[in-house]
N, C-alpha and C positions, 0 to 999 in steps of 0.2 A: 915857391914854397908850396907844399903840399895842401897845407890848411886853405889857402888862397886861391888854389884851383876848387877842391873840393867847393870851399864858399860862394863861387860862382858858379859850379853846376849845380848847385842847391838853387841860387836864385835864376837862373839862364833853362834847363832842363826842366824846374820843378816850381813853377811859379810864386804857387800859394805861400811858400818857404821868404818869398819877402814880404808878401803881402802881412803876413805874421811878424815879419822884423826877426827871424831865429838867422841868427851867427854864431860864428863858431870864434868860442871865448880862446883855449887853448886845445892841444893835440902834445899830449908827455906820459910817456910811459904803459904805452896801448891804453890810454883814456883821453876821450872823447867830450870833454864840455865843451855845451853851447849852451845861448840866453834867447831869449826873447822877455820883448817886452810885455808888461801885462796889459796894456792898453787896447795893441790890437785882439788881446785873446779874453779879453772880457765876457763875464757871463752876466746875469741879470742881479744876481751877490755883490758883485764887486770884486767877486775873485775870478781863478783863471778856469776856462769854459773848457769843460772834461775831454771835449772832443779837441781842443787845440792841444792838450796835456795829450793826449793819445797820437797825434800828428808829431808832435814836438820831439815825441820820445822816439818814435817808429823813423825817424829823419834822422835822430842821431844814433839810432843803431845802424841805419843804411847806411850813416857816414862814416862809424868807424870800419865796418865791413868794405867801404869802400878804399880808405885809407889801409891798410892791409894787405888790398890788393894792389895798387899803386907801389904801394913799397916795396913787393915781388916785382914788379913789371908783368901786372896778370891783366892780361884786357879782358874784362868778362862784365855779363848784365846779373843786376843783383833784384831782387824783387821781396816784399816781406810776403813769406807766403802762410803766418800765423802770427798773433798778434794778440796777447791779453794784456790786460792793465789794474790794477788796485788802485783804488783812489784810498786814502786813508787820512787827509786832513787839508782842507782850501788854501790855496796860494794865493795869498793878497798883495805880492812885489812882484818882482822879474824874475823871470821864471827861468831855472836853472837843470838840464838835462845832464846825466854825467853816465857814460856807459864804457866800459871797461873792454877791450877785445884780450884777453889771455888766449895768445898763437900758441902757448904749452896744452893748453886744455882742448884748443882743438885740432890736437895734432890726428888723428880722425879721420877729420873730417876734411883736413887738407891731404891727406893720403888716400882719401874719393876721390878730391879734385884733380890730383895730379892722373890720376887710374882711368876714372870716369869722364872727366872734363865738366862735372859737376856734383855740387853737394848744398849741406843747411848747416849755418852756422848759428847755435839758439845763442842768443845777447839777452842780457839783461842789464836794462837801464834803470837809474834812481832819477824823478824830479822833484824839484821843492824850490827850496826861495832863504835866502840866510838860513844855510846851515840847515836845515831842516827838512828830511825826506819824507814828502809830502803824498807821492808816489812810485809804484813799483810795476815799470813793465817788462813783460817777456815776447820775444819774438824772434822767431827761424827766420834767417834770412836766406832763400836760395841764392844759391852761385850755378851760372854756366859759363864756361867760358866761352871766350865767341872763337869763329875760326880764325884763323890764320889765315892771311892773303895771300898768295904766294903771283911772283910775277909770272907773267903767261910765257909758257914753250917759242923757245925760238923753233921758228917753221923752216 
C-alpha cells in the first residue's frame, strides 16, 4: 500500500521524521494526514516547538507530493524549495498535519512536468490538535524527474 511505503521512506530516507514520531494517520481524497506526538516535539510551554510544526508540515506536503507521483508511476526527486508558516495559536496534544494535493488545480504545473521533466507544485497544509487549526503553512515543492535507465546497446 501506498501509505506504508511512503511511511517508511519518511522514517528510512529522512531520519529525524521518527525521531519526531510523525505517521501517516490516513491518505483519501488527495489528503494527506499525519500525527506526531507532542512529546517529542516539545517546547519549553508545554506546547508544540514551532520548528517541529514547520518540519511536520513541510514532511507532509513532501508526502503528498510524493504520493501523486507514485500514483502516476513518476520516478522523480522532490525537494521544498520555499517554505513559510503562520503560527496562530499553541498546540498542547498530538499534533495533526492535513494537506490537501488538488491534481485539478495543478494541472499547470503537471503539463511542465510532462514538457520540461520538471516543475513547483505550491501545497498548503493546515496543523493543529482536536479540530483546531492551529497553523498555516505554504510551500513549492520542486519536481524533476529523474532519467530513465535504459538497457545498454547490444554490441
Amino acid at each position: 500500500m501506498l501509505i506504508e511505503q511512503l511511511q517508511r521512506v519518511w522514517h528510512d530516507e529522512i531520519p529525524i521524521s521518527k525521531g519526531m514520531g510523525i505517521r501517516i494517520e490516513s491518505f483519501t481524497d488527495d489528503t494527506l494526514i499525519a500525527r506526531a506526538a507532542l512529546a517529542p516535539n516539545i517546547n519549553v510551554h508545554g506546547t508544540a516547538f514551532a520548528g517541529s510544526l514547520y518540519a511536520i508540515a513541510a514532511l507532509t506536503g513532501w508526502g503528498a507530493t510524493w504520493l501523486q507521483l507514485e500514483q502516476r508511476a513518476l520516478s522523480a526527486s522532490i525537494v521544498i524549495a520555499a517554505g513559510a508558516i503562520d503560527y496562530d495559536k499553541p498546540i498542547a496534544d498530538d499534533i495533526v498535519a492535513r494537506c490537501r494535493f488538488d491534481a485539478a488545480s495543478h494541472a499547470t504545473a503537471w503539463t511542465e512536468l510532462a514538457r520540461n521533466g520538471k516543475c513547483r507544485f505550491p501545497l498548503e497544509c493546515e496543523l493543529g490538535a482536536n479540530d483546531v487549526v492551529a497553523a498555516r503553512f505554504r510551500g513549492d515543492y520542486a519536481v524533476r524527474l529523474k532519467a530513465a535507465t535504459s538497457a545498454p546497446a547490444s554490441a
